[in-house]
ZAMARGU-4260 file (C-alpha; in steps of 0.2 Angstrom, whole numbers, plus 5000, padded with zeros to 4 digits):
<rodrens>
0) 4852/4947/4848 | 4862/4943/4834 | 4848/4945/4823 | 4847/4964/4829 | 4863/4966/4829
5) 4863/4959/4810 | 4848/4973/4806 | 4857/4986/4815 | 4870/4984/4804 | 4861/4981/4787
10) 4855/4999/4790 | 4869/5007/4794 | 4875/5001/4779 | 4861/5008/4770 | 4861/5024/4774
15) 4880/5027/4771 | 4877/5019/4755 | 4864/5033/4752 | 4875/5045/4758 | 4889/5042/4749
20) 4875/5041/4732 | 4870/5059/4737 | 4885/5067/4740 | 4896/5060/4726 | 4914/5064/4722
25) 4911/5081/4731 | 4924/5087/4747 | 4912/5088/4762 | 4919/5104/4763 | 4918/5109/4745
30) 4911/5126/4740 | 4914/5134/4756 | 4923/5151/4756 | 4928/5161/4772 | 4921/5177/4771
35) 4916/5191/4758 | 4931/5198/4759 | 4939/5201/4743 | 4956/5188/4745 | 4944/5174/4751
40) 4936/5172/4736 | 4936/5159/4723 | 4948/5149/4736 | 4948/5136/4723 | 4958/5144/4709
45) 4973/5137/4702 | 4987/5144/4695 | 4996/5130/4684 | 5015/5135/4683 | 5027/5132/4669
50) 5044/5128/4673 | 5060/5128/4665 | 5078/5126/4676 | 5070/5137/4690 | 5064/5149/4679
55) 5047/5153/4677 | 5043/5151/4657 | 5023/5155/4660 | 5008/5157/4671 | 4996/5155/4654
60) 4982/5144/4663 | 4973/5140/4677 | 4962/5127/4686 | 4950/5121/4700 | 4953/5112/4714
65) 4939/5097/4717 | 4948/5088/4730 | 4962/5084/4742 | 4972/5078/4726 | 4963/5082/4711
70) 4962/5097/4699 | 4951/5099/4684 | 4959/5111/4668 | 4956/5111/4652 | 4967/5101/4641
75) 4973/5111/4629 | 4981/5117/4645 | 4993/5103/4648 | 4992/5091/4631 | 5010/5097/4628
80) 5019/5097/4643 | 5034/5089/4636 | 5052/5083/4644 | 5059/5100/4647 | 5046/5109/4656
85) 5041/5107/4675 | 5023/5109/4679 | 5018/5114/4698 | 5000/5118/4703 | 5000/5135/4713
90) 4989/5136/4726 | 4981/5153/4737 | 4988/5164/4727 | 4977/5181/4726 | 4991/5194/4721
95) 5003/5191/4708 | 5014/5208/4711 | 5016/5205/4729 | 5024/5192/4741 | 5014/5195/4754
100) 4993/5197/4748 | 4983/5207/4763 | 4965/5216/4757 | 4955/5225/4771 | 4965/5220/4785
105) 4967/5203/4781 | 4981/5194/4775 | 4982/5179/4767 | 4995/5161/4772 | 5008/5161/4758
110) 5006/5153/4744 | 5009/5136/4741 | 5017/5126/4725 | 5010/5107/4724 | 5020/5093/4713
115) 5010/5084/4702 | 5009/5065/4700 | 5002/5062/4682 | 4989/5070/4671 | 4973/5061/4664
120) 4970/5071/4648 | 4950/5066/4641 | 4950/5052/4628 | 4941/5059/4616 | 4949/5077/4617
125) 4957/5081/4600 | 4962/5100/4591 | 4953/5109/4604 | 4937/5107/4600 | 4928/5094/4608
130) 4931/5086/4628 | 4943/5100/4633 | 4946/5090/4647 | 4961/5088/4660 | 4963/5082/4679
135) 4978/5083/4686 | 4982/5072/4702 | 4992/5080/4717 | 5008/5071/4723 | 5002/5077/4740
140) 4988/5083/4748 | 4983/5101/4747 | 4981/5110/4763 | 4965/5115/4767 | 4962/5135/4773
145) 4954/5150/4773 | 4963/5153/4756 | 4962/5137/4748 | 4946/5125/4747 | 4940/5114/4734
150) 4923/5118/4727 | 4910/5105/4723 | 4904/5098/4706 | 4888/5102/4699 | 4869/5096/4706
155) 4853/5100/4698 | 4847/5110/4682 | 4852/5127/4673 | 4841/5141/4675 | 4839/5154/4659
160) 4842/5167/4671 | 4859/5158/4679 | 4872/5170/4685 | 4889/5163/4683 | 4905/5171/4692
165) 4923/5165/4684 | 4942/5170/4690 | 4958/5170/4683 | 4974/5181/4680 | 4973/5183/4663
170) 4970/5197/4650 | 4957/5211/4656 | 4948/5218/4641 | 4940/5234/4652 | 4959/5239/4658
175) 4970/5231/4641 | 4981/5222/4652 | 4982/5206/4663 | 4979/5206/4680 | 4989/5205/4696
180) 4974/5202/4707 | 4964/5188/4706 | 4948/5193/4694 | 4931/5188/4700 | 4919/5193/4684
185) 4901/5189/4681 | 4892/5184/4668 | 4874/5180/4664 | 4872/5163/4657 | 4870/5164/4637
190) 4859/5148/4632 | 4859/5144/4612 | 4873/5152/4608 | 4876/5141/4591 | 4872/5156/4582
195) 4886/5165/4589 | 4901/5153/4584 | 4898/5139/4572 | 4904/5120/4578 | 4897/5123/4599
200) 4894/5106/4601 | 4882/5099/4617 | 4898/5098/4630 | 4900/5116/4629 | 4891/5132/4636
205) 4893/5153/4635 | 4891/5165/4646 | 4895/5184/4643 | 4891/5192/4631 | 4893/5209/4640
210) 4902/5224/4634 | 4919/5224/4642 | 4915/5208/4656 | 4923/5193/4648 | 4939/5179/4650
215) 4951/5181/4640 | 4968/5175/4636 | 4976/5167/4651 | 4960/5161/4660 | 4960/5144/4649
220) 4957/5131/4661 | 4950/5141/4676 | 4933/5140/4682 | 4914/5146/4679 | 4906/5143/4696
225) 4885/5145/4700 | 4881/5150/4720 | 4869/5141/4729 | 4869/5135/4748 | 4888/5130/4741
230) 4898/5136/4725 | 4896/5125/4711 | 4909/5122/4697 | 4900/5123/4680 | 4913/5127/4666
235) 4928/5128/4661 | 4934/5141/4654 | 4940/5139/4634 | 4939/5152/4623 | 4927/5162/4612
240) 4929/5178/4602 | 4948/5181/4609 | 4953/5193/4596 | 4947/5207/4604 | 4938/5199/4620
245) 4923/5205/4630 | 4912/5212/4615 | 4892/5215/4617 | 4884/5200/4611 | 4899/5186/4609
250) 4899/5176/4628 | 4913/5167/4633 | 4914/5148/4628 | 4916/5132/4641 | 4916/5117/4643
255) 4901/5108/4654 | 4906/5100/4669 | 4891/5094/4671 | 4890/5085/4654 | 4907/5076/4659
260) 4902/5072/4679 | 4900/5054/4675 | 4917/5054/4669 | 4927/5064/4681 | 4918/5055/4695
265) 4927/5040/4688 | 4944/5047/4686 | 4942/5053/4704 | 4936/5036/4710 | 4949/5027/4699
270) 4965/5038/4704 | 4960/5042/4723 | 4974/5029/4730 | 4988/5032/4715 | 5003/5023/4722
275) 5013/5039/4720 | 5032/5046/4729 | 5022/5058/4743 | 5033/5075/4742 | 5031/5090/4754
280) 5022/5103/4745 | 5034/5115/4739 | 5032/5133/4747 | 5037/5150/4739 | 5056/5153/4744
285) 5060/5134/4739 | 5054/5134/4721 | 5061/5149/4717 | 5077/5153/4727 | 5090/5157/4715
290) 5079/5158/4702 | 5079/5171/4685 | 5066/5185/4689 | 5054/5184/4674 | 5062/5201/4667
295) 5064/5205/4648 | 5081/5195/4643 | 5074/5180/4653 | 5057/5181/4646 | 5065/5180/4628
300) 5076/5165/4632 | 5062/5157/4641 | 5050/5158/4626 | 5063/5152/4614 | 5066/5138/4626
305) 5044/5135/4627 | 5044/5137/4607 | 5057/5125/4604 | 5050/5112/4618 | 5032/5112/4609
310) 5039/5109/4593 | 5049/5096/4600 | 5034/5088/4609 | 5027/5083/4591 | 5041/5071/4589
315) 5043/5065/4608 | 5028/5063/4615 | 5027/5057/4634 | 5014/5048/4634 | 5004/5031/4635
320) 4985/5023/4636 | 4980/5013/4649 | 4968/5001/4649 | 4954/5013/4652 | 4959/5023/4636
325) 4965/5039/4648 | 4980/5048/4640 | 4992/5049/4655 | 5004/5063/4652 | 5022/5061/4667
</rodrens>
């Protein structure tokens, strides 16, 4: 009997351990989005917040959500994030312009803000180039709904003929000016594109290279997602030909996801029980009660204020290694 009982249990053990092999990091519920209505997609999308005294300096980035706790950016993103400014991760946000975001007779929960715990910037990222990298680790769990969802990480091999779809809230080269509404844009893959822009090294990969279809400035950090039986996150977004962007020819630039997996699989594994101070998630009406609309005067002093934090940062840098070599940015 206890021989059985023994077996039984070696294969439970087995195939949980297979499981756990085949899925991976990935959400069990990753990659999932609610409907084809317009303000269901890209449930995933982060909108990275910069603070200063209740004042609202810039919504100049974005980001993914992978998990309960974890969002992946770029690193150019958050690498200077100094003293003065407050990050918060904004989640379900579809509709910058309004407090309340319906499309079609549907109307979205309102939007949450998330604190965040720390920042694990890629060791080898330096000047933008290379490993433009980030994940940023949630004080709090996100709330999973209709509006936001994580989306998985990569499986399998990119096909030539690869459509990609990215989002953000940044710049629109068709209209010439940023958007209000979340974007959803696609772009065909764009293999080989050394020739368009010297220095692509092997963690990067295009997409674009359509007249007109293209992210631009304020995308940085958000994702380029691949559709299968579940969304895939691929890229993220980086730069390319900014200045103008969305021209025939020269695809946008990102950084692989699925050249860094192993890595993000174990920031994920390593920072899944960070002993951190659980705070509620901050909603709308909190964060922002009493606070400076973002209107021209305020907009100035902001900037001056952003301006005179980054130069700042060069001299008073937050920041330490840990044993694994992550740069850790509080």
């Amino acid at each position: 009997m206890r021989r059985h009982v023994f077996s039984l249990m070696k294969s439970v053990f087995f195939i949980t351990w297979v499981f756990l092999i085949l899925v991976g990091a990935n959400d069990n519920n990753c990659g999932l989005v609610e409907s084809s209505n317009p303000i269901h997609q890209n449930p995933w999308h982060v909108v990275l917040e910069y603070h200063y005294e209740r004042r609202i300096a810039n919504r100049i980035c974005g980001g993914s959500l992978i998990g309960k706790r974890h969002i992946i950016t770029s690193a150019h993103c958050v690498e200077d994030v100094g003293f003065s400014i407050i990050l918060v991760a904004l989640l379900g946000e579809y509709n910058m312009a309004s407090d309340r975001d319906c499309e079609r007779g549907v109307c979205a929960d309102p939007v949450v803000r998330m604190v965040i715990a720390s920042i694990v910037i890629h060791p080898e990222y330096h000047n933008r180039m290379k490993n433009d990298l980030a994940i940023i680790i949630l004080e709090a769990d996100a709330p999973y709904t209709d509006f936001i969802r994580p989306i998985c990480l990569p499986t399998g091999n990119l096909s030539r003929h690869t459509t990609f779809y990215a989002s953000g809230f940044g710049y629109t080269p068709r209209y010439k000016t940023y958007s209000d509404i979340k974007k959803d844009i696609t772009l065909p893959y764009y293999p080989n594109c050394g020739r368009n822009y010297n220095g692509v090294t092997p963690d990067l990969i295009c997409a674009g290279g359509i007249e007109g279809f293209d992210t631009c400035w304020g995308d940085s950090g958000g994702p380029l997602v691949r559709y299968g039986k579940r969304a895939e996150l691929w890229g993220v977004t980086k730069g390319g030909n900014n200045d103008p962007c969305g021209l025939q020819g020269q695809p946008g630039v990102y950084t692989s996801v699925d050249y860094h997996l192993s890595w993000i699989k174990k920031v994920i594994g390593e920072t899944k029980g960070l002993n951190t101070t659980r705070k509620d998630l901050i909603k709308d009406e909190d964060m922002l009660n009493n606070s400076a609309t973002n209107n021209g005067s305020t907009s100035l002093f902001v900037c001056f204020v952003f301006i005179i934090n980054q130069w700042m940062n060069i001299f008073l840098k937050c920041r330490y290694r840990n044993n694994n070599g992550y740069v850790l940015v509080m």
